[in-house]
N, C-alpha and C positions, 0 to 999 in steps of 0.2 A: 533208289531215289532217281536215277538218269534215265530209270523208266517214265516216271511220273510226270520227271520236266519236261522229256523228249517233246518238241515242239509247241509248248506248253506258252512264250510267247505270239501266238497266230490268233489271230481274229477265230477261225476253226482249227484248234488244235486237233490232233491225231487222237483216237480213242487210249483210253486207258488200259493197257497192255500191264494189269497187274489186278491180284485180286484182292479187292476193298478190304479185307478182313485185315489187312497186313496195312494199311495205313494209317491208324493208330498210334503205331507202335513209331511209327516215324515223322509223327506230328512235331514233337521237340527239337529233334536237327532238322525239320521244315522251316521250324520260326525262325531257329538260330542262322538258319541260311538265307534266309530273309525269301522264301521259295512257298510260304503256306497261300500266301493267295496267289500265285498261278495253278497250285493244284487243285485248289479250288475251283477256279476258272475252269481248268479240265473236266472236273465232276459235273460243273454247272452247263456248259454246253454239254455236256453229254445227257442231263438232265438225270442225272444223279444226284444233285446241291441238298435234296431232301434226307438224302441218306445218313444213318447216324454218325456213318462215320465220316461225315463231312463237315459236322457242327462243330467243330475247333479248328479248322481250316474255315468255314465261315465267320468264326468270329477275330480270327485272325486279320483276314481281309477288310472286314468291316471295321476294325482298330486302324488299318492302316489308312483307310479311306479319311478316316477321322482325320486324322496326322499329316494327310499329305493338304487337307485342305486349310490346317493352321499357316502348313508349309508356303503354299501358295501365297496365302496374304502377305504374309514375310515379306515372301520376295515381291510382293509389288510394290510394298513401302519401301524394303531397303534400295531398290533401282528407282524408286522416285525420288527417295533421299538425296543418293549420290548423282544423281542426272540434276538436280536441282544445284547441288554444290560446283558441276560443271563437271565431273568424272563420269565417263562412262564403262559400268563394269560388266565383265565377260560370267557369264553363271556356266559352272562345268562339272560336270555329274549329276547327282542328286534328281530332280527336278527335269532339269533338260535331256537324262535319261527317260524316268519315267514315265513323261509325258505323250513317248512315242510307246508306249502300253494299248490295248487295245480299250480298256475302260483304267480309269483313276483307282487305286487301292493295289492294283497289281502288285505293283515295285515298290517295296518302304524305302526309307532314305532317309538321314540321319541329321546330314550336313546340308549347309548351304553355302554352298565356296564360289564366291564372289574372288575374280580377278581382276586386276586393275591397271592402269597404265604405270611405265616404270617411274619410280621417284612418287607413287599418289599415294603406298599404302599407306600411311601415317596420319594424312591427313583425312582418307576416307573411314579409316578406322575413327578418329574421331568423330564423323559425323553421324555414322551409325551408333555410336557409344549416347552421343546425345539424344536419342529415341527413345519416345516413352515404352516402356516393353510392353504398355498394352497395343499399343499400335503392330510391333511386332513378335510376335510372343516367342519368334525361334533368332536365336541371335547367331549372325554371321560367321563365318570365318573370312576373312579378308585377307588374301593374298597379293603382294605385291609382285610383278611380274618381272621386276626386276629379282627378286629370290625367289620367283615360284619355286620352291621344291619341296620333294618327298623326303627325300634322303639321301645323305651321297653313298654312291656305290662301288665297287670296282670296276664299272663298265666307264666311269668318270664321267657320266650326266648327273645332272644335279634334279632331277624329276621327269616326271613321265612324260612330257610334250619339252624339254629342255633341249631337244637335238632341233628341235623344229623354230626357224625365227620368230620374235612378238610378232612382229610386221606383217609376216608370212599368214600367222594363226589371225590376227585380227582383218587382216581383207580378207579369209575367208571364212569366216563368221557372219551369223545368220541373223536377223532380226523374228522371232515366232513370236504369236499371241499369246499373252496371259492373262485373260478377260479384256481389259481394254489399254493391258500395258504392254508395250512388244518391248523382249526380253530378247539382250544380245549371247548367242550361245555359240558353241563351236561349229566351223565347220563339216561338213560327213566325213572328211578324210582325218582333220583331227581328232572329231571324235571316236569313230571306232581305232584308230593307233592309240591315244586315251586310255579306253575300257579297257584295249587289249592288254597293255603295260602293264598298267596300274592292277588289273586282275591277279597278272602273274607276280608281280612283288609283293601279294600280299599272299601268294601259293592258292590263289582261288580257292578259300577259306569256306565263302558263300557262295552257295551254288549256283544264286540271283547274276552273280557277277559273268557266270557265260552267260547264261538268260540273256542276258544283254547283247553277249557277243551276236549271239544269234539271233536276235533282234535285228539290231543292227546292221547284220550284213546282208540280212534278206529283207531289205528295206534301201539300199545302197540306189542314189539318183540312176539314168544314163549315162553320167557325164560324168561320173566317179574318177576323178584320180588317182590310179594306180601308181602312178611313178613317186606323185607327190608324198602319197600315206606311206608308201615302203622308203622314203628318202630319212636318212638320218644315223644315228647309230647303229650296228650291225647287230649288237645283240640287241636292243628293241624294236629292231625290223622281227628277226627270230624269232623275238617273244610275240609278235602280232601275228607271225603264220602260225606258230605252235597253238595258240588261240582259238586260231579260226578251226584249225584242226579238230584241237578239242572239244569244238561246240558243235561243227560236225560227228565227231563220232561219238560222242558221248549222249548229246540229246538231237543229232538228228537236223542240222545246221546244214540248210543249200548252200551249196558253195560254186556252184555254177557261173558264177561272175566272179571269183575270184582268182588269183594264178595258181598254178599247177601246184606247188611247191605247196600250198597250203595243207592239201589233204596228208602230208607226211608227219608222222608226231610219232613219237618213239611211245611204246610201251611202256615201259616204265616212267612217263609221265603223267601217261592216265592212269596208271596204277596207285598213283601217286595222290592224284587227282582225288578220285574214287577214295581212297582210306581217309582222306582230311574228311569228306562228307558225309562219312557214318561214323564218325568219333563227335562224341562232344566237347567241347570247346573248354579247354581248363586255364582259368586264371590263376597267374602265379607259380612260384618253384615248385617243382616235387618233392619226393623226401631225398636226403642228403645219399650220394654217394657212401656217404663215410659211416652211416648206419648198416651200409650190405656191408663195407671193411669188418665191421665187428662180427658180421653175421656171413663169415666165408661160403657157405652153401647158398645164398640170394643173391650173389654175386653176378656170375654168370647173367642171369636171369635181369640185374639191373642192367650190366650193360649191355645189353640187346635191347632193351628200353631206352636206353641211353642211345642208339648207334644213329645217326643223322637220317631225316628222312633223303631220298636222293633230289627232290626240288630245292627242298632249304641249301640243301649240299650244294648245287650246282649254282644257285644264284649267291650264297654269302663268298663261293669259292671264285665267284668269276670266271668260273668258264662257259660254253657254248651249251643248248639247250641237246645238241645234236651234235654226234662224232666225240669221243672220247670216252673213259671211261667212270662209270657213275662210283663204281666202287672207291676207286682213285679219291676223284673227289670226296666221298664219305667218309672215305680215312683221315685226309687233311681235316675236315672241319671235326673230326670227332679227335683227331690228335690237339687240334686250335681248341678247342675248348675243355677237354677236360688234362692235357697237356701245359699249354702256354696256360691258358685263361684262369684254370685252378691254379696254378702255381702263383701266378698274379696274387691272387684272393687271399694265400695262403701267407704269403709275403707281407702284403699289408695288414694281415692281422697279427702277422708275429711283431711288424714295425709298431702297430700301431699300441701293442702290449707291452712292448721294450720302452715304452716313451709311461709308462702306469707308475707311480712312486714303491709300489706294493713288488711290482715285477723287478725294479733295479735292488730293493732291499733282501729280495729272494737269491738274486744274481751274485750281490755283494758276503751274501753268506756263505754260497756256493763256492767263489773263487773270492776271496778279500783281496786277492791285491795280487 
């Protein structure tokens, strides 16, 4: 697959260094990577698009073309909403990504995460709440920027641009065209620190999400801010070079305008990288531990199924992307969850059974008194 993307956002991407017959077979983690219309793009400049096997990659593309232009209307009512109401809100990701694509349908996008001044969510969520949805047929997420976040973590930022001040992020924020409404989006430096974060906490799941990276950095003004984009917490500085890294080596990302220190990513991260992208994506538990218990011989076998990947490892564990050791960390989070975290589970079900009228008159027979 890092074949296929390798430079796959350029105006002329790089020829296809793979043999058509085999892309088929990886149409499905295309879509689910949100990656089928760049490969597309590939085929199509190379004047391949006729090929057969390019008609579910085409019709991929042509889905998201669809989508991204409900998307657009969206967002020009919901910023004329809230401009109207007197808020002016920040658009980040989604949209303000893809629109630096070389044609519309490239990049799909799901959200449309509207930020807002501190203390205004409440009130701008109600003004888009009052929207006829035929006006906007994709409805917002509205972020208050006083709790922008993702998630608290142990690196103790509260979301992916949290290290960086509101102040900061809104005087360097941009005004772009979106037909005839300019749309306030992040600055270059926010945004690529942004994509780069926010990629890696979610273990660059979708392959779309370097896409970006690479995008991005080979699109970087003159007047790029180095100090500013690397200023902030240590480990999502980290996760911004490991980033750039990996979108260099993996699809083939200039990184010629960037510091030294970028092109360094440890193996075992892209290795890491690479197995999420050719697995498909499973919703929900797997089967219980407690079925291999009865079945002592699939044991083994589950938990090596079970044993942490080393990115989930290194990010739920809090430590550095770089320097230390992966194993370490996989041990704690695989002792953290099927240690503490089962025990937990196993606790509350006994408590939660001990409280059952059936279970005390079982107890009471057992021991009466």
């Amino acid at each position: 697959m890092a074949r296929l993307l390798a430079g796959a956002w350029r105006l002329t991407p790089p020829q296809i260094d793979l043999d058509l017959t085999r892309v088929p077979a990886l149409n499905a983690l295309l879509v689910q990577g949100g990656a089928a219309g760049l490969v597309w793009w590939k085929l199509q400049r190379a004047g391949l698009d006729a090929a057969s096997e390019a008609h579910a990659l085409r019709l991929a593309y042509r889905q998201t073309a669809l989508e991204s232009a409900l998307h657009q209307q969206s967002i020009r009512v919901l910023v004329g909403c809230l401009r109207a109401g007197g808020i002016e809100p920040l658009l980040v990701k989604g949209w303000s990504t893809a629109r630096l694509y070389p044609t519309p349908g490239l990049r799909p996008y799901v959200d449309i995460d509207l930020v807002v001044p501190p203390g205004e969510g409440a009130r701008a969520a109600v003004l888009v709440r009052d929207l006829e949805p035929a006006s906007s047929p994709v409805a917002p997420d509205v972020l208050d920027a006083a709790t922008w976040t993702a998630e608290w973590d142990r690196a103790g930022a509260a979301g992916d641009l949290a290290d960086h001040p509101w102040a900061a992020i809104v005087e360097r924020s941009r005004l772009v065209p979106l037909g005839d409404v300019p749309i306030r989006v992040l600055g270059f430096e926010d945004h690529l620190r942004l994509a780069a974060v926010h990629g890696v906490r979610h273990r660059f799941r979708r392959p779309v999400w370097l896409c970006d990276i690479g995008l991005l950095v080979e699109t970087l003004p003159e007047a790029f801010d180095w100090t500013y984009c690397l200023s902030g917490h240590a480990h999502r500085t980290e996760q911004l070079l490991r980033s750039l890294g990996l979108a260099h080596q993996l699809l083939g990302a200039d990184l010629q305008h960037c510091p030294g220190a970028a092109a360094t990513v440890p193996t075992w991260l892209t290795g890491s990288v690479l197995r999420r992208w050719g697995t498909p994506l499973v919703i929900g538990p797997g089967p219980s531990i407690l079925q291999a218990l009865r079945h002592p011989r699939t044991l083994p076998g589950e938990l090596y199924r079970r044993w942490p990947d080393p990115l989930d490892a290194t990010l739920r564990r809090g430590v550095p992307l770089t320097g230390g050791s992966r194993v370490t960390a996989q041990a704690a989070e695989f002792v953290w969850r099927f240690g503490v975290l089962a025990s937990r589970r196993w606790l509350r079900h006994g408590l939660r059974a001990a409280r059952r009228p059936g279970w005390r008159r079982v107890a009471q027979e057992v021991d009466p008194g």
